[in-house]
CHARMM-style PDB file with segment names, atoms N, HN, CA, C and O in Angstrom:
ATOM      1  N   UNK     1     -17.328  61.300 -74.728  1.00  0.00      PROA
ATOM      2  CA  UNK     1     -18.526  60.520 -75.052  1.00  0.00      PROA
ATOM      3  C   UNK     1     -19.630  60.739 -74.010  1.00  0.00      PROA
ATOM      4  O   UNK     1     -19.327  60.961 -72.838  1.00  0.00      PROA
ATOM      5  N   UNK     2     -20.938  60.678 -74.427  1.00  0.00      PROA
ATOM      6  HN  UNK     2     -21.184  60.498 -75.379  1.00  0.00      PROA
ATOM      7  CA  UNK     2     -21.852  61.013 -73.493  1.00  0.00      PROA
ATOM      8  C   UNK     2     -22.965  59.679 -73.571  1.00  0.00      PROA
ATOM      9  O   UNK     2     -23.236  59.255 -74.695  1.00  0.00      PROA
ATOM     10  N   UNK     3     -23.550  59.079 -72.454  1.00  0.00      PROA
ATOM     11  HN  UNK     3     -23.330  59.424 -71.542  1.00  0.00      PROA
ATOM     12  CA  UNK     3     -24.291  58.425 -72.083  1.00  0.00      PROA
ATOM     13  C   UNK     3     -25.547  58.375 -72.711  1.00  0.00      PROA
ATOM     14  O   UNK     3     -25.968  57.240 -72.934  1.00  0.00      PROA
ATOM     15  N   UNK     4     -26.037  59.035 -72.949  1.00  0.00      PROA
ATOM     16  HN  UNK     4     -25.695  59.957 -72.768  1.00  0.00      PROA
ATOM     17  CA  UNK     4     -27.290  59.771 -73.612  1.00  0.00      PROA
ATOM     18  C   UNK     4     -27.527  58.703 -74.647  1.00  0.00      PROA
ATOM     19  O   UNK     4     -26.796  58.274 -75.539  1.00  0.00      PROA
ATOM     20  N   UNK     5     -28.653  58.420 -74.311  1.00  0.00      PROA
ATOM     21  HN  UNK     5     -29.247  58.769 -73.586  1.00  0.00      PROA
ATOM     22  CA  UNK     5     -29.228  57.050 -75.693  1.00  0.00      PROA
ATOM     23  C   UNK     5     -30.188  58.091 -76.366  1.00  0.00      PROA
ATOM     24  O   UNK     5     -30.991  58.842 -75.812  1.00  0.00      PROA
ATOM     25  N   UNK     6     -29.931  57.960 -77.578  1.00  0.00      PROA
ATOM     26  HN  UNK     6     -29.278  57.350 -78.027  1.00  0.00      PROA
ATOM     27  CA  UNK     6     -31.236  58.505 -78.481  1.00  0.00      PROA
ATOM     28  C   UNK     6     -32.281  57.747 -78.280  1.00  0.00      PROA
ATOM     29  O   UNK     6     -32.523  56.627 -77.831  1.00  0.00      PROA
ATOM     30  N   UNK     7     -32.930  58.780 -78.798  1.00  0.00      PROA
ATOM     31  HN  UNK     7     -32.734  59.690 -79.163  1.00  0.00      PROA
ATOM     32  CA  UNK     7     -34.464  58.385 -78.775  1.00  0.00      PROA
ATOM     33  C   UNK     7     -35.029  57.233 -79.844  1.00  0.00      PROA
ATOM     34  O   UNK     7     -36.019  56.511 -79.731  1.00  0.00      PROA
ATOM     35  N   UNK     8     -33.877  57.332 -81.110  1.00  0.00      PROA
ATOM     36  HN  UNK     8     -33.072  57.918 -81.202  1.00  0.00      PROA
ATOM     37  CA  UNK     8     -33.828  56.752 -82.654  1.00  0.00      PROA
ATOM     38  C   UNK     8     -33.839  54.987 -81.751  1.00  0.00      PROA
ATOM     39  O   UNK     8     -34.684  54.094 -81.811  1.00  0.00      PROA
ATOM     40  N   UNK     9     -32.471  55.065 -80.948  1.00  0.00      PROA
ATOM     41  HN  UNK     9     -31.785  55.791 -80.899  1.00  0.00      PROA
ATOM     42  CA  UNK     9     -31.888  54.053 -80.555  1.00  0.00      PROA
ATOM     43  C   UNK     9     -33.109  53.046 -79.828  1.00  0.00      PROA
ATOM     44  O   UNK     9     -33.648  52.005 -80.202  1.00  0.00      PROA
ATOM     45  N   UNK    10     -33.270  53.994 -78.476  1.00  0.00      PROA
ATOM     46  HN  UNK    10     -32.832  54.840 -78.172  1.00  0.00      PROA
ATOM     47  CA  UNK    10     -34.185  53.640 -77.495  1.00  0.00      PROA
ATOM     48  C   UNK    10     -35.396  53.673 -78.431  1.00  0.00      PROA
ATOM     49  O   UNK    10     -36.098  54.553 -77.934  1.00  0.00      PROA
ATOM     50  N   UNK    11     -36.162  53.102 -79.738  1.00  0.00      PROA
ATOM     51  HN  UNK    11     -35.592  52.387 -80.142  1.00  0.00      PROA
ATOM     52  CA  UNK    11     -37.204  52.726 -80.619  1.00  0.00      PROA
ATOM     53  C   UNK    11     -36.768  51.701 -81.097  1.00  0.00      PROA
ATOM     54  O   UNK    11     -37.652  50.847 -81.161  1.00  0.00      PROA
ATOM     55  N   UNK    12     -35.429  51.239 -81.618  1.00  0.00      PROA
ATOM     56  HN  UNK    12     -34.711  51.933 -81.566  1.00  0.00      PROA
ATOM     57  CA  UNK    12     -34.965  50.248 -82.318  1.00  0.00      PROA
ATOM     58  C   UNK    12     -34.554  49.069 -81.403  1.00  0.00      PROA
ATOM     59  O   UNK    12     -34.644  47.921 -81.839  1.00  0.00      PROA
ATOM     60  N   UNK    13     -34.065  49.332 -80.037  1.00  0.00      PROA
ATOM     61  HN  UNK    13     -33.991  50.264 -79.683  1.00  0.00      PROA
ATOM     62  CA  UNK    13     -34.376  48.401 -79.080  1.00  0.00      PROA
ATOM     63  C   UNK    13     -35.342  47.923 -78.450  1.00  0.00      PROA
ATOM     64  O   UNK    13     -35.362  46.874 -77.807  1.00  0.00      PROA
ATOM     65  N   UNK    14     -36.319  48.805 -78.640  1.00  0.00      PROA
ATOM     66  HN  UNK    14     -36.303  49.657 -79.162  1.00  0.00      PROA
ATOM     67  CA  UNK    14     -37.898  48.417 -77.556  1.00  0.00      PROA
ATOM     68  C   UNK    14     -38.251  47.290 -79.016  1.00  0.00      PROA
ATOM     69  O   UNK    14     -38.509  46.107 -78.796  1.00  0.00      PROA
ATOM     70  N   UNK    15     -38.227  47.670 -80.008  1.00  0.00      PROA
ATOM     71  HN  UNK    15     -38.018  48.631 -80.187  1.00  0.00      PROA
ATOM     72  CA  UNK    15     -38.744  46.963 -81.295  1.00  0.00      PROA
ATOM     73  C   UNK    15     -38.015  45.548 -81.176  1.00  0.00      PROA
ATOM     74  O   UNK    15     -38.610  44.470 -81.154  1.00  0.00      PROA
ATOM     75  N   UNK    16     -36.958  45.678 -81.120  1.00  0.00      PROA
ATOM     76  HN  UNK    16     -36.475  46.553 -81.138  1.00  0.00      PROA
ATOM     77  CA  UNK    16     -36.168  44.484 -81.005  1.00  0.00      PROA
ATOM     78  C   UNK    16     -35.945  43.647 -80.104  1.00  0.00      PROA
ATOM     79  O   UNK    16     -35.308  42.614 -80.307  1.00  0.00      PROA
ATOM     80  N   UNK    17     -36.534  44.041 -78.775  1.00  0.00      PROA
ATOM     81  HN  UNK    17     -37.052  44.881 -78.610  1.00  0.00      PROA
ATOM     82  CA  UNK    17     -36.392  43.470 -77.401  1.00  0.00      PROA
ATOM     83  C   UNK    17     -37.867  43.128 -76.837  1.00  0.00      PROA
ATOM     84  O   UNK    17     -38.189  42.716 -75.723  1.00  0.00      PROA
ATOM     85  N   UNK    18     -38.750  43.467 -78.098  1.00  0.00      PROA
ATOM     86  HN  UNK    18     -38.487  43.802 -79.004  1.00  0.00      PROA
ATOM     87  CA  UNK    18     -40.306  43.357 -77.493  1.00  0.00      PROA
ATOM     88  C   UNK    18     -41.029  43.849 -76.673  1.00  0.00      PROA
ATOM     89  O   UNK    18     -42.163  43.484 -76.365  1.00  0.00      PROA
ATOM     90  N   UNK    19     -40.340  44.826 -76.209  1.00  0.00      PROA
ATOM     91  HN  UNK    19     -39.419  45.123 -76.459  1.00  0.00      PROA
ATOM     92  CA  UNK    19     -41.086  45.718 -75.419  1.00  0.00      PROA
ATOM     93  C   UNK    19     -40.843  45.158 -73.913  1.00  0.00      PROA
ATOM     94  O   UNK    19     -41.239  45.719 -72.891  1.00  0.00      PROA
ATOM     95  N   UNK    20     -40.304  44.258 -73.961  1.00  0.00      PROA
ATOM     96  HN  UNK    20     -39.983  43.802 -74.791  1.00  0.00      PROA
ATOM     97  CA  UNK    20     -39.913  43.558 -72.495  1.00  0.00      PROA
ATOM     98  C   UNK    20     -38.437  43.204 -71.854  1.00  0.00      PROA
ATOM     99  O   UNK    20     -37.438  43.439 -72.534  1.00  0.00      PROA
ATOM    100  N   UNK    21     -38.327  42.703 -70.694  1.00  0.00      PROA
ATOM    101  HN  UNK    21     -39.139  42.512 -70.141  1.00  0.00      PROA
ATOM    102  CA  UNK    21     -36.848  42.883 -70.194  1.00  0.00      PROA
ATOM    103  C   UNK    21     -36.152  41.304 -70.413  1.00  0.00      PROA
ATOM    104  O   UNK    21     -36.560  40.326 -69.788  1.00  0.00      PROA
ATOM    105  N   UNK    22     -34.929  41.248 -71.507  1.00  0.00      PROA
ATOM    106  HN  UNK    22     -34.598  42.043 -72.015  1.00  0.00      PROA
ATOM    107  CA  UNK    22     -34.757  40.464 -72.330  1.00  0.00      PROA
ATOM    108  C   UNK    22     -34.213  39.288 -71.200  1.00  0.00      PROA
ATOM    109  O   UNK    22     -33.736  38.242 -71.643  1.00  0.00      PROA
ATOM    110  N   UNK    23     -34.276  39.434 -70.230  1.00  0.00      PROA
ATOM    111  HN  UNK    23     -34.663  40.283 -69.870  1.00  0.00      PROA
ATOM    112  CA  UNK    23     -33.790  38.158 -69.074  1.00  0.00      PROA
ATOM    113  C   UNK    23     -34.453  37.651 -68.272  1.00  0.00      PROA
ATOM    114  O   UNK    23     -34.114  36.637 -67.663  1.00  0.00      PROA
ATOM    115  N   UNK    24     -35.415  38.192 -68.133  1.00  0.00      PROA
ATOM    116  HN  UNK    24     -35.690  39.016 -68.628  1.00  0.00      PROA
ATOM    117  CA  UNK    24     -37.294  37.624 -67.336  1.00  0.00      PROA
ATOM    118  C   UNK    24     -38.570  37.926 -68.101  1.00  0.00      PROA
ATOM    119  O   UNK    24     -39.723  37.497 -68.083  1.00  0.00      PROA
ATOM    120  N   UNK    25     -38.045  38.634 -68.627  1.00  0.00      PROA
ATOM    121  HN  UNK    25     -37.108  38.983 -68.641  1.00  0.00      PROA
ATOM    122  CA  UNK    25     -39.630  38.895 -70.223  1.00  0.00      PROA
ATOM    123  C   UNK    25     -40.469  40.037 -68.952  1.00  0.00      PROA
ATOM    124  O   UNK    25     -41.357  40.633 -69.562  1.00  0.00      PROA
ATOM    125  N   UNK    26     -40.458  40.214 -68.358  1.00  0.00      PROA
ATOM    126  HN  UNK    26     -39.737  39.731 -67.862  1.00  0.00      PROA
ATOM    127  CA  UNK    26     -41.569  41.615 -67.787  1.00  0.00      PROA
ATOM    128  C   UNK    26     -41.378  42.535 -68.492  1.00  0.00      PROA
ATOM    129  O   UNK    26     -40.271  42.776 -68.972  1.00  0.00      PROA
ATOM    130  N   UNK    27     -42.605  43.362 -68.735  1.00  0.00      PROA
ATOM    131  HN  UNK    27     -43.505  43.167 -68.345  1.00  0.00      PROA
ATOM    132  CA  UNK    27     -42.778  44.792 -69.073  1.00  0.00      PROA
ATOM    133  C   UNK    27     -43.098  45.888 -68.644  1.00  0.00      PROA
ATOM    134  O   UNK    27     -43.598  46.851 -69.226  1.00  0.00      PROA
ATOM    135  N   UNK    28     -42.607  45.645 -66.907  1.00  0.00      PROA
ATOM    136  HN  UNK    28     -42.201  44.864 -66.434  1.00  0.00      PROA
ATOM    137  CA  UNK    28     -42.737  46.479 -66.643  1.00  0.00      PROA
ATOM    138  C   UNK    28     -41.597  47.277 -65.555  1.00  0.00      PROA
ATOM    139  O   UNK    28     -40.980  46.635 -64.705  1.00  0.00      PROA
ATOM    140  N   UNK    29     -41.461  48.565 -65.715  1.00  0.00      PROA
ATOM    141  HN  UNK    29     -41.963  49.087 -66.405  1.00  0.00      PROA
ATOM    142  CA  UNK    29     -40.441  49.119 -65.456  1.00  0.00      PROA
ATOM    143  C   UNK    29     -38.669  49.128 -65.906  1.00  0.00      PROA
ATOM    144  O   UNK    29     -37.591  49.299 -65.336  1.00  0.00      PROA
ATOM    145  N   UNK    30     -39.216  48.808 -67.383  1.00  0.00      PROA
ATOM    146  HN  UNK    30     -40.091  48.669 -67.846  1.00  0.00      PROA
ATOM    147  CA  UNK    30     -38.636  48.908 -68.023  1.00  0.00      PROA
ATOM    148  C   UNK    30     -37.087  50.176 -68.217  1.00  0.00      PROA
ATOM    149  O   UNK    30     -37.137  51.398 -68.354  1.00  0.00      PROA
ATOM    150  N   UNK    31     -35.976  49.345 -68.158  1.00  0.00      PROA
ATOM    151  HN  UNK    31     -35.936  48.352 -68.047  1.00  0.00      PROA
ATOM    152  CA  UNK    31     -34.931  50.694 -68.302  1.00  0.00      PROA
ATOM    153  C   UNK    31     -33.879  50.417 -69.682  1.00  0.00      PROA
ATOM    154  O   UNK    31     -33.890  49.204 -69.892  1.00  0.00      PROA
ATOM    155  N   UNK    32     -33.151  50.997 -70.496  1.00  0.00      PROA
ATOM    156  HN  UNK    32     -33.142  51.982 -70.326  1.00  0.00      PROA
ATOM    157  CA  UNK    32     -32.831  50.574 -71.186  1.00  0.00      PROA
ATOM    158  C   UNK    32     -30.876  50.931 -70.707  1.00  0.00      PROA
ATOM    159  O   UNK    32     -30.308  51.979 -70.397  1.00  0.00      PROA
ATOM    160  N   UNK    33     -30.373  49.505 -70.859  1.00  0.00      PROA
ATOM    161  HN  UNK    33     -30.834  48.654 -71.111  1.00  0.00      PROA
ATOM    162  CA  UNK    33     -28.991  49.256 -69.995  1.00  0.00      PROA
ATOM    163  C   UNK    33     -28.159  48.890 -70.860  1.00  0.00      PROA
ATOM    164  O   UNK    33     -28.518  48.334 -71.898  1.00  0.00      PROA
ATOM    165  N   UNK    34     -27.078  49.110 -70.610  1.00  0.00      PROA
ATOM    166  HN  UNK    34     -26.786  49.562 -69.767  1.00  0.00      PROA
ATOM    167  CA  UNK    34     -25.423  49.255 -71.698  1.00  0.00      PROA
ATOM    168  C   UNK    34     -25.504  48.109 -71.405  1.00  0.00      PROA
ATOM    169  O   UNK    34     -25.780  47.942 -70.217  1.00  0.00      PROA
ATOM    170  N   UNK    35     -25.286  46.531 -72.436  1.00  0.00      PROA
ATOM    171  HN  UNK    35     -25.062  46.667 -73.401  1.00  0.00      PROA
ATOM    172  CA  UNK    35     -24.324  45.548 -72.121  1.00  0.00      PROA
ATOM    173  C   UNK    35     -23.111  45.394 -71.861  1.00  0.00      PROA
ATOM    174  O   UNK    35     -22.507  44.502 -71.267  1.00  0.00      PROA
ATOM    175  N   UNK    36     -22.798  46.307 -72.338  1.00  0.00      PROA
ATOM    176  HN  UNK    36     -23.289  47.033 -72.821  1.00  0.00      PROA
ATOM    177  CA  UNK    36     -21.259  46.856 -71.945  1.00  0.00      PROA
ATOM    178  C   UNK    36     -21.120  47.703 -71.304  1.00  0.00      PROA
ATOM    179  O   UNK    36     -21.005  48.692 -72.028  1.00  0.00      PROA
ATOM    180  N   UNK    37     -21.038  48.010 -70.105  1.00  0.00      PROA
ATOM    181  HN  UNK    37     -21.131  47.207 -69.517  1.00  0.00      PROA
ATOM    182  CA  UNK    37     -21.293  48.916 -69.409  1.00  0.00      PROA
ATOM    183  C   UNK    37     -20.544  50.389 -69.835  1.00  0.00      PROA
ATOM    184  O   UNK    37     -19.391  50.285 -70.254  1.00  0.00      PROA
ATOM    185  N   UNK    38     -21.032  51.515 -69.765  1.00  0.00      PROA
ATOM    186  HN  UNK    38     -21.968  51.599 -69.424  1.00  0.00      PROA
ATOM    187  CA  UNK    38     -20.541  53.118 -69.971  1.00  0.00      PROA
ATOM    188  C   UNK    38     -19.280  52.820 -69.409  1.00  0.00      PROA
ATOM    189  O   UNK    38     -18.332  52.966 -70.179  1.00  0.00      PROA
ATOM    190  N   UNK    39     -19.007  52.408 -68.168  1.00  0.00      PROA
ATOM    191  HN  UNK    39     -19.777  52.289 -67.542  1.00  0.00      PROA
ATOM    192  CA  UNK    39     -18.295  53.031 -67.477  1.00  0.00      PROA
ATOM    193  C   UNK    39     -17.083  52.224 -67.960  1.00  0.00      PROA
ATOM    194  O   UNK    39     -16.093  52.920 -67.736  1.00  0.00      PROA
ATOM    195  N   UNK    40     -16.728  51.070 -68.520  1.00  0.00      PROA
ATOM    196  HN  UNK    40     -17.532  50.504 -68.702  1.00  0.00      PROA
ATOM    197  CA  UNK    40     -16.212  50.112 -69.006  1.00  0.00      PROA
ATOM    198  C   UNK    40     -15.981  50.102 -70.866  1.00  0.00      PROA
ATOM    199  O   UNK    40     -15.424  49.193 -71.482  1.00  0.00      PROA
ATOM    200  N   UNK    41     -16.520  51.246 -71.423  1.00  0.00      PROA
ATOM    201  HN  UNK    41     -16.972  51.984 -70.922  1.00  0.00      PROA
ATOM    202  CA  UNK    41     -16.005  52.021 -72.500  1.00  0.00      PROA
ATOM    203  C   UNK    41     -17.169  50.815 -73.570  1.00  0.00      PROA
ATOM    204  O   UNK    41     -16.773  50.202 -74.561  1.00  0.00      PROA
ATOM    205  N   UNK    42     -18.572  50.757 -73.011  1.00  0.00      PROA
ATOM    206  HN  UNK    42     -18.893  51.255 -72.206  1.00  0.00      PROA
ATOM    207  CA  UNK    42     -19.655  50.412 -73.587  1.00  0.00      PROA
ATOM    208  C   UNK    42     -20.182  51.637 -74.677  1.00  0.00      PROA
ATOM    209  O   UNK    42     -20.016  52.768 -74.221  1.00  0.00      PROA
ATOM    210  N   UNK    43     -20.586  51.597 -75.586  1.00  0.00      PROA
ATOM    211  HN  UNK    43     -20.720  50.679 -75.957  1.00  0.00      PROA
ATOM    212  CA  UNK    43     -21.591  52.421 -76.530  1.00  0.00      PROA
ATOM    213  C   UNK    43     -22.805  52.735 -76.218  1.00  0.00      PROA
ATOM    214  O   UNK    43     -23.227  52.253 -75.168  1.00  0.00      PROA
ATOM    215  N   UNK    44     -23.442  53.354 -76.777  1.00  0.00      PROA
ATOM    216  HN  UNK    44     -23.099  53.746 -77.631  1.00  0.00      PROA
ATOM    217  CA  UNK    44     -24.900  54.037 -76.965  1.00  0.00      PROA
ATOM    218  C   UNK    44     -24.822  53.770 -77.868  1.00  0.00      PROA
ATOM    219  O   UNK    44     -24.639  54.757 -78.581  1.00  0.00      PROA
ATOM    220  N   UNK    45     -24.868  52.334 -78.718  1.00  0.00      PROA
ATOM    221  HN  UNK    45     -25.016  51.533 -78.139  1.00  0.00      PROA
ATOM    222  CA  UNK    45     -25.024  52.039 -80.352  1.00  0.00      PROA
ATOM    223  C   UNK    45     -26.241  50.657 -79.831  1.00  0.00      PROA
ATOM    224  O   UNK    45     -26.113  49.756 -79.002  1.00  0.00      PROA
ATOM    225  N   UNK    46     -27.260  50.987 -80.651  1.00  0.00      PROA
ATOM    226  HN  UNK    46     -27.364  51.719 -81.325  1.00  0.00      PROA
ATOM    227  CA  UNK    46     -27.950  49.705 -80.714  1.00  0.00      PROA
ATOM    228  C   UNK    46     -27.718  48.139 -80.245  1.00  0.00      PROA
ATOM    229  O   UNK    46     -28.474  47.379 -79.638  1.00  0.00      PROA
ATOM    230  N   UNK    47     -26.747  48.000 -80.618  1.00  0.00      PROA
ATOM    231  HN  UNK    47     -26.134  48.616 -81.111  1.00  0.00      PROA
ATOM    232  CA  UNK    47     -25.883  46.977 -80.792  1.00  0.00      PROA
ATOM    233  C   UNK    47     -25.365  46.403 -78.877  1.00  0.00      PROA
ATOM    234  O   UNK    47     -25.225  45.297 -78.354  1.00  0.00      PROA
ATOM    235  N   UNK    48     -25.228  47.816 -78.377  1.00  0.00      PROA
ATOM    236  HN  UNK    48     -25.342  48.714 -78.802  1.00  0.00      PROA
ATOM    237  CA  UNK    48     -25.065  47.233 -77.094  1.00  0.00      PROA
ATOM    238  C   UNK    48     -26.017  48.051 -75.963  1.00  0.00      PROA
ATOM    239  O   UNK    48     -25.759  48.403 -74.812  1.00  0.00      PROA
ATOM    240  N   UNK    49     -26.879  48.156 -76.551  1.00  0.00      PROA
ATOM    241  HN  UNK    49     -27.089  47.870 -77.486  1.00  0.00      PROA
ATOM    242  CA  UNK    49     -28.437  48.643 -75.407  1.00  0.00      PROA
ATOM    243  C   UNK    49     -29.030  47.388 -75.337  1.00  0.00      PROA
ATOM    244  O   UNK    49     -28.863  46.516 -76.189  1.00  0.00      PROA
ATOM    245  N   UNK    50     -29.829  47.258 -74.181  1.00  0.00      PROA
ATOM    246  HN  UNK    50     -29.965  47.967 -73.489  1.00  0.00      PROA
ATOM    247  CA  UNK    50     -30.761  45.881 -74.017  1.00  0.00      PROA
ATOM    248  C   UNK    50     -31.746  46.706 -73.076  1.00  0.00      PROA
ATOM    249  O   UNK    50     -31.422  47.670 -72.381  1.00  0.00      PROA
ATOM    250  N   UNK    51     -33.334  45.995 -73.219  1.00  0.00      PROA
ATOM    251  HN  UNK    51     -33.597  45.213 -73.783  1.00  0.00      PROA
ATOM    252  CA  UNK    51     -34.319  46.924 -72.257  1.00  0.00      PROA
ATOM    253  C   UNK    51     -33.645  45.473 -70.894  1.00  0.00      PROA
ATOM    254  O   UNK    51     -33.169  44.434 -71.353  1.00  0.00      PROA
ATOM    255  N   UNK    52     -33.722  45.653 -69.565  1.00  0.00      PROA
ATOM    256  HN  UNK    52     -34.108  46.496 -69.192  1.00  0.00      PROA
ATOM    257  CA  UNK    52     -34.148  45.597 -68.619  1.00  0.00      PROA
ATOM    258  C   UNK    52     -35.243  46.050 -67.792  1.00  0.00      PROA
ATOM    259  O   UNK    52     -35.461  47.260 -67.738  1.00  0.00      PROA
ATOM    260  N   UNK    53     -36.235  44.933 -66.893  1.00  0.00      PROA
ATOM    261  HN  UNK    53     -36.058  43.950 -66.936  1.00  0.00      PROA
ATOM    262  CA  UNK    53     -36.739  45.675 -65.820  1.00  0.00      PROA
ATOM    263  C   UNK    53     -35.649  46.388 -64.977  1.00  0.00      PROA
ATOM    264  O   UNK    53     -34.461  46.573 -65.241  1.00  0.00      PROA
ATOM    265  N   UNK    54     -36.461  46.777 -63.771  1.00  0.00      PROA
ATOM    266  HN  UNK    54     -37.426  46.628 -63.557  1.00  0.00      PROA
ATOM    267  CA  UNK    54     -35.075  47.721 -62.553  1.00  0.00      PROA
ATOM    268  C   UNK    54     -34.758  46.652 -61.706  1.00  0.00      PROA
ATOM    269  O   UNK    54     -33.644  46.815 -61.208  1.00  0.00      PROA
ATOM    270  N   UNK    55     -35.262  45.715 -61.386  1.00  0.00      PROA
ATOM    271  HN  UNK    55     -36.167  45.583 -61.790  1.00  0.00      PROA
ATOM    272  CA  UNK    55     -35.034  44.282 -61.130  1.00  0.00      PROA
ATOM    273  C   UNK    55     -33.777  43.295 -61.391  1.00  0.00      PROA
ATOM    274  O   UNK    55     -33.130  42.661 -60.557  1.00  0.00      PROA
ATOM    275  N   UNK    56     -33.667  43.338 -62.398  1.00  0.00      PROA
ATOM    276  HN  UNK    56     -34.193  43.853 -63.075  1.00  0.00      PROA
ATOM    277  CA  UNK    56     -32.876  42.705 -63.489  1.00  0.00      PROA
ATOM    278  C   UNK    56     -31.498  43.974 -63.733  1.00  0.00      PROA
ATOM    279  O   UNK    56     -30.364  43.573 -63.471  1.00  0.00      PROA
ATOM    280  N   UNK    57     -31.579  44.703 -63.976  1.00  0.00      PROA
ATOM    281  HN  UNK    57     -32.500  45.029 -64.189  1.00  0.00      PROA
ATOM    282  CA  UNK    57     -30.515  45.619 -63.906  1.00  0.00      PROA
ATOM    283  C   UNK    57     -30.001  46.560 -62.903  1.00  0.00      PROA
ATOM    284  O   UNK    57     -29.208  47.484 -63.079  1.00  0.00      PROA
ATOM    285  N   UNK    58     -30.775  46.049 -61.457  1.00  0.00      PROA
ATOM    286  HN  UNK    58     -31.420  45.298 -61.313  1.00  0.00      PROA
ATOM    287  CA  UNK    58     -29.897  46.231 -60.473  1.00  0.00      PROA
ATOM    288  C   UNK    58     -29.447  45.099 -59.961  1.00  0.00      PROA
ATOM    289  O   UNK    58     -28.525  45.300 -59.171  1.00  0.00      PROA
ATOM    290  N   UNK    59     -29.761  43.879 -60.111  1.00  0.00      PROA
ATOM    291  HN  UNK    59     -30.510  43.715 -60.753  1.00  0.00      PROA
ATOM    292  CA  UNK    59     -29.175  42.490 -60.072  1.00  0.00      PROA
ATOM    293  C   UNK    59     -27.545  42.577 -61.198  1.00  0.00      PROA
ATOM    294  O   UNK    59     -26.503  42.013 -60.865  1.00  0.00      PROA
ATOM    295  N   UNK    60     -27.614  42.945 -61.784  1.00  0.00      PROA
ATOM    296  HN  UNK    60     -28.461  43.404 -62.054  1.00  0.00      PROA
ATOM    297  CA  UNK    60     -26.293  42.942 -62.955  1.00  0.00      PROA
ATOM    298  C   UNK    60     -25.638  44.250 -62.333  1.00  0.00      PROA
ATOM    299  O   UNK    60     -24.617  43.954 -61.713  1.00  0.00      PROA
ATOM    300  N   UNK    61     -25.900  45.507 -62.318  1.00  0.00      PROA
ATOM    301  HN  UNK    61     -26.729  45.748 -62.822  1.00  0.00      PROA
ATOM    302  CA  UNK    61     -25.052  46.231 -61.865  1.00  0.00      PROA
ATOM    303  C   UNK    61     -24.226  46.770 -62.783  1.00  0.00      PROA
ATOM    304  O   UNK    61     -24.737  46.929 -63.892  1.00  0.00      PROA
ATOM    305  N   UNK    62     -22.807  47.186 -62.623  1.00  0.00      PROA
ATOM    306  HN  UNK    62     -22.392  47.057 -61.722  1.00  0.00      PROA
ATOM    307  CA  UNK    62     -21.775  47.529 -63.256  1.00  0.00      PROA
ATOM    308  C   UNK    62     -20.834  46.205 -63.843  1.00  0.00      PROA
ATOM    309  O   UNK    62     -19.603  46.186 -63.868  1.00  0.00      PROA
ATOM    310  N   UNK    63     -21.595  45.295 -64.228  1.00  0.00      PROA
ATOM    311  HN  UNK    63     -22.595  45.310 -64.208  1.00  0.00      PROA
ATOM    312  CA  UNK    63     -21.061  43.910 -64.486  1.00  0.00      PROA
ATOM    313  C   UNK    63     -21.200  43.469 -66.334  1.00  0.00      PROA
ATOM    314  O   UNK    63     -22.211  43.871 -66.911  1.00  0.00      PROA
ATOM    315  N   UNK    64     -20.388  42.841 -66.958  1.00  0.00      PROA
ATOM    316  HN  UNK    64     -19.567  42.515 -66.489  1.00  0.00      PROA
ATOM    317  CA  UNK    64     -20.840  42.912 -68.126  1.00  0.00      PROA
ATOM    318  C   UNK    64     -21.219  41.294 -68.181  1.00  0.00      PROA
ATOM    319  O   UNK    64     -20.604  40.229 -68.134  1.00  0.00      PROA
ATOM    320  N   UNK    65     -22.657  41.758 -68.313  1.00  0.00      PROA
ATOM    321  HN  UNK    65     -23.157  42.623 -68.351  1.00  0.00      PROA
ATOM    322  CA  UNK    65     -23.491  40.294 -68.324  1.00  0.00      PROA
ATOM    323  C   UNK    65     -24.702  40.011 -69.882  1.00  0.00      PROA
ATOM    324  O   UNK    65     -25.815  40.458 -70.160  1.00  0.00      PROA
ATOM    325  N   UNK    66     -24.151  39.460 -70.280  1.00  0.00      PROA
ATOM    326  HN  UNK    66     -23.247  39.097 -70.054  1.00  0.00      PROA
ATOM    327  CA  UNK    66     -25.300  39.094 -71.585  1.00  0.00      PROA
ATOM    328  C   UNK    66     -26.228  38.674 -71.272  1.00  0.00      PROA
ATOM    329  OT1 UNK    66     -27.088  38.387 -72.105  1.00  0.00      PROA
TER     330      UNK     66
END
């Protein structure tokens, strides 16, 4: 399995997440982060991408945090 978020994906989350980071609402520096983490046998399915700032998803880490 490879890490690699589509591009399809990474459109259907910015749409769905508002363009902002779904745990402080900023828009800026935006990254888009596994809720389930990769490394922890998370997807590249819609379903478990969320945008984060870099803020916010270096605060969470390798942690599975909703």
């Amino acid at each position: 399995p490879s890490r690699y978020i589509s591009d399809r994906v990474k459109e259907e989350v910015f749409e769905r997440d508002g363009g902002q980071c779904v745990k402080c609402g900023s828009t800026r520096d935006l990254q888009y982060d596994h809720v389930i983490p990769f490394s922890r046998g998370g997807s590249c399915a819609v379903a478990n991408i969320q945008l984060l700032c870099s803020d916010c998803n270096l605060a969470k880490g390798n942690r599975f945090v909703s």
